[in-house]
N, C-alpha and C positions, 0 to 999 in steps of 0.2 A: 679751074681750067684757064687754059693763059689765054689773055685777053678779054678776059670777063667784064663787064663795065664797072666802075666803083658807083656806089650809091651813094656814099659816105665824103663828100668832097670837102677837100682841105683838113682828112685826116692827120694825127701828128702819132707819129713813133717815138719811143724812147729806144735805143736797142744799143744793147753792151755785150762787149767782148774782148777777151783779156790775154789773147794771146796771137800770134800769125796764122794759125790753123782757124780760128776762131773769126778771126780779122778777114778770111778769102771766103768762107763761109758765108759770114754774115752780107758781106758783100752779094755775096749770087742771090740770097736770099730776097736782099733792101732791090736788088732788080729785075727780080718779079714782081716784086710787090709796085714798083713803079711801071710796071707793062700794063697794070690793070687799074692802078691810079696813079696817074701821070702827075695830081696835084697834091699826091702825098707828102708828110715835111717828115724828115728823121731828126733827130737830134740824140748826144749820150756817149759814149766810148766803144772806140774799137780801134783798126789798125789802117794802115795810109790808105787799103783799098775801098772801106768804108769810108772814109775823112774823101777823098777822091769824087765818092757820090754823092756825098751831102759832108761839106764843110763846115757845119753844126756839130756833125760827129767829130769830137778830139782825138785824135792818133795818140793813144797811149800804152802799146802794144808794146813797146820796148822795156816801159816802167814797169809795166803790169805782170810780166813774163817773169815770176818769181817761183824756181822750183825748190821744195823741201823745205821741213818746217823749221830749221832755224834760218834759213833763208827770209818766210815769211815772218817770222816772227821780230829779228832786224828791221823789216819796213812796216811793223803793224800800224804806227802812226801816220806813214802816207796812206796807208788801206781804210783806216779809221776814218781820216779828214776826206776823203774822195768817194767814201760812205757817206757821209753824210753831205757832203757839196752835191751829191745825185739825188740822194734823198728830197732835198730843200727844192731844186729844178724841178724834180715830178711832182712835188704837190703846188707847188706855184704856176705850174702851167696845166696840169691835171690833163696829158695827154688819153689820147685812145687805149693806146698799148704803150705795154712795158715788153718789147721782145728780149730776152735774155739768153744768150748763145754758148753753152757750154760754161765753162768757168766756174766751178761750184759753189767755191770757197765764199766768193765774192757776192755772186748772184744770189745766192738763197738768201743770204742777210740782207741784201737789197728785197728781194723780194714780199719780204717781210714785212719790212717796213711799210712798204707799198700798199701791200696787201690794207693794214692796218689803218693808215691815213689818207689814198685815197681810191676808196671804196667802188666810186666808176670806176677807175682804170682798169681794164683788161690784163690782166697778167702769165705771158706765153713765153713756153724753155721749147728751145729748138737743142740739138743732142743734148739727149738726156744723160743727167748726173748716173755714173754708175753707182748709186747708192746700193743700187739689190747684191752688189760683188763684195761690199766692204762693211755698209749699217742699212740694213733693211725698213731699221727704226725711223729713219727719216723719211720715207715714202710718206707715211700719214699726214707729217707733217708737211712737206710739198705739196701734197691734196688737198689741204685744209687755203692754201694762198695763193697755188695758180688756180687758172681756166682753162688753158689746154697745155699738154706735155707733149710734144714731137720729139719721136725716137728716132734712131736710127738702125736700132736690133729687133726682131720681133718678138725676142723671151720677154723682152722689158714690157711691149705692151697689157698683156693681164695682168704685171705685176702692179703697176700704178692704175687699172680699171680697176682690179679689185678694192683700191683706198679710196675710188670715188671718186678721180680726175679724170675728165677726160684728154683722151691719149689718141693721137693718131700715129700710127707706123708709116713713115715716108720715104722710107730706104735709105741707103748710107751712100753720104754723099762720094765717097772713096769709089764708090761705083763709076762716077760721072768723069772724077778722074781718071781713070784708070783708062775706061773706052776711047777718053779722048786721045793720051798720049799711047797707050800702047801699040809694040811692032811685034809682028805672028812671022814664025818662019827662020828666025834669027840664033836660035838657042845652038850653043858651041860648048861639042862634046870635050869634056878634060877641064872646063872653065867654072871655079867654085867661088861663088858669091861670100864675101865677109861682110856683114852688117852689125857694127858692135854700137850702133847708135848715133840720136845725132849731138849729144849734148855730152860735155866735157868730162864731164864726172863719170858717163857712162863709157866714156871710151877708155879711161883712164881703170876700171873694172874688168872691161872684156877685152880690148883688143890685146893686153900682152897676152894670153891664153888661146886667141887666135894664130898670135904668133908663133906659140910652141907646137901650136896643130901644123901650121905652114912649116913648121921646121922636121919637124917629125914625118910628115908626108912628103916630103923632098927626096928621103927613100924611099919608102914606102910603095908611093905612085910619082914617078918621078916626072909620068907624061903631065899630072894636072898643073893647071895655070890657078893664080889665086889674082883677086882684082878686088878692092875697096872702093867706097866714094866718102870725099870729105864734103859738109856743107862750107866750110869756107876755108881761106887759104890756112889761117892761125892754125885750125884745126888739122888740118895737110899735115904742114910741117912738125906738127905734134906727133903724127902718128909716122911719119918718117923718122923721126929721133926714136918713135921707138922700134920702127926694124933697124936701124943701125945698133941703136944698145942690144938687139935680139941676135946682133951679127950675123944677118941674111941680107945677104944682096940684094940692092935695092928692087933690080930688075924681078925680081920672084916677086914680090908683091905690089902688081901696077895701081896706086892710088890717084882716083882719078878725082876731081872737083867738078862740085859739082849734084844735081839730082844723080838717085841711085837706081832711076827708072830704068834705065837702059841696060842696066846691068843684070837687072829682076828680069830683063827680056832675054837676055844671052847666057844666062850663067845654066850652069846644068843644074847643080844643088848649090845647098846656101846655107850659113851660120845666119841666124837671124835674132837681136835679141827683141826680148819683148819688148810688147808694144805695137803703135798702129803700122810699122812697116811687118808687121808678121799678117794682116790682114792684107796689106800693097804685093807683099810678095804669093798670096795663094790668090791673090785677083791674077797676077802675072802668070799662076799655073806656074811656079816655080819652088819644087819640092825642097824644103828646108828641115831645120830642126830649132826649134826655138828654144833660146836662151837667156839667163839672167844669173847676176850674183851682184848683191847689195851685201853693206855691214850686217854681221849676225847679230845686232841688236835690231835692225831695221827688221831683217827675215823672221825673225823670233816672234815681235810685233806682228806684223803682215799673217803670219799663218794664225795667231790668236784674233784674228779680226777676219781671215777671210771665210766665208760661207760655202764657196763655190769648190767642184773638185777641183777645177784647171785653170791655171791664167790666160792662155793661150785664147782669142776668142775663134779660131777657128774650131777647136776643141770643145767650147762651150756651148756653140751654137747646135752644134747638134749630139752633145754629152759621148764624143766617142773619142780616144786618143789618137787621133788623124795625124798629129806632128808628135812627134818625140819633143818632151818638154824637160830639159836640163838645165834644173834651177840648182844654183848655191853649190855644193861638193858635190856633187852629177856634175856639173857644168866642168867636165874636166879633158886633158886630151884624147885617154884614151875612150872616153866615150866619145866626142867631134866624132873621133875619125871611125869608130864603127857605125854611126848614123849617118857620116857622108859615102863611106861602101855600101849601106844600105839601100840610099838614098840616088847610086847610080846603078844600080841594079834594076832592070827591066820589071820585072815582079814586085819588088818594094817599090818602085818609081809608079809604077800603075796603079796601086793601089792606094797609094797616097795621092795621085792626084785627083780619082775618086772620090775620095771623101772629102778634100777639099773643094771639089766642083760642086758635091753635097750641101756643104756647108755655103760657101757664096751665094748659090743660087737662093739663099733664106735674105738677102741682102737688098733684093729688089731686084731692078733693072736701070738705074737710072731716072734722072729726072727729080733727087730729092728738095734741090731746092724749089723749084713749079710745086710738088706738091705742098711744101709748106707753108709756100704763100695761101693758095688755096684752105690748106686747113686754119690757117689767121684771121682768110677774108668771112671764114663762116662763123666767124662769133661776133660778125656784126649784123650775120642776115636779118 
């Protein structure tokens, strides 16, 4: 509970995180933890809004941000040398805790290490690796080297109880977001959300495919509006070159820079691809269809590895097909556009936001970071 007294004075953290999601996270987290110990020290890797609270922590969220594996495998030598430069810091100073914030790749091998060398240190993952979605096989082994695992879904909890870790469910932090910025009252009928993602490679997959939806629904439904957001201008003008090469008037698809919050608030349906904006968008109560398409040597991989029926996690959390999920050749126009007439239709619109209000509600209510402090502070009691 916030404001608990610390007993443990002049605690030290070690806490890493490897990406900007990771980086605002850890952050809320490292300032609970300082509401109840004011003379707590952090030190370790994260992103400028951690490095902000404790300047011990390195800002290295720009470097660390490396997606796909021959991406990672290019810098395995700065992951190697910054592996073991953590390694050497935690056993020379043999902190309280080891918090480790998401980032899998990175952290589990840290944590290993740790685990192994130094034996006091407490060792705690705030969002949990979705290992249960891809290699189940490694739950045991994460059992075997933390102390506690703080999730943010509650199927994950039994599934690391059952290895013999203790696991607390502290709700997803997406929750805290959402309450804060969200606006009720604002949603404008004829207005269809594009979300082809926020990272290059993904825009460069899905948005021309949005475009042939936007171009084909031009007649179709001539009243609807179509509106995008870019996370930065590069990225704008990226996706402006490609409704020019799609030869549609600029004006038919307003891209706006920018968060895509406001837009989760006003649009009526929505192309969503996968990923955590398909959770942003049904915290919004913003009836979508989720989408994806990667190289069929990636997909072919991906479905030999996944365990799970649905990628979707609104879908998963409560095992019922609440979104229309259009992965890979599905993912095509004439399927958009019967799932976006579905999806403005009173009776399909009701009942999709039914099950997605189903689903959220298993999310919490807020407050994930408070309780994760709290479940940290209790493995000193």
């Amino acid at each position: 509970m916030a404001g608990v007294n610390c007993y443990n004075k002049g605690m030290k953290f070690f806490v890493i995180a490897g990406e900007k999601s990771g980086d605002k996270q850890g952050a809320l987290v490292m300032q609970e933890l300082m509401s109840r110990c004011p003379d707590i020290q952090f030190e370790g890797l994260g992103g400028n809004r951690m490095h902000a609270l404790a300047p011990a922590v390195e800002d290295w969220a720009d470097q660390a941000a490396v997606i796909g594996v021959v991406e990672v495998l290019k810098h395995a030598r700065f992951f190697v040398r910054r592996l073991k430069e953590m390694t050497e810091r935690i056993v020379a100073e043999q902190p309280d805790c080891l918090l480790l914030i998401d980032y899998p790749g990175f952290n589990q091998r840290l944590a290993e290490r740790v685990h192994k060398l130094c034996p006091k240190t407490k060792i705690a993952w705030f969002i949990a690796p979705m290992v249960w979605a891809w290699h189940k096989g490694r739950i045991p082994k994460l059992a075997r080297v933390l102390d506690l695992m703080m999730c943010t879904f509650p199927i994950e909890k039994p599934l690391f109880e059952q290895a013999g870790l203790r696991t607390e469910f502290v709700g997803h932090p997406l929750v805290d977001d959402i309450l804060a910025t969200r606006r009720v009252g604002v949603r404008e009928k004829g207005l269809i959300g594009l979300f082809p993602g926020s990272r290059s490679r993904e825009i460069e997959k899905h948005f021309p495919i949005f475009l042939d939806v936007v171009k084909a629904l031009q007649t179709q439904h001539p009243e609807w509006r179509f509106e995008t957001a870019a996370s930065s201008e590069k990225l704008a003008e990226r996706m402006r070159r490609m409704v020019r090469h799609a030869r549609i008037p600029a004006e038919v698809v307003n891209i706006q820079l920018g968060s895509y919050h406001d837009l989760m608030d006003r649009a009526e349906a929505a192309l969503v691809t996968s990923g955590t904006a398909t959770l942003e968008a049904a915290l919004h109560e913003l009836p979508f269809a989720l989408v994806y398409k990667v190289s069929w040597g990636t997909y072919l991989l991906g479905r030999m590895l996944l365990t799970i029926k649905y990628i979707g996690m609104v879908n998963i959390l409560i095992d019922k097909p609440v979104t229309k999920e259009l992965i890979q050749g599905d993912f095509n126009v004439q399927n958009c556009i019967a799932e976006l007439e579905k999806l403005t239709t009173p009776e399909t619109r009701e009942q999709v936001l039914a099950g997605m209000k189903e689903s959220m509600d298993l999310l919490g209510h807020g407050g994930a970071a408070g309780k994760a402090a709290d479940a940290l502070m209790s493995l000193f009691d």
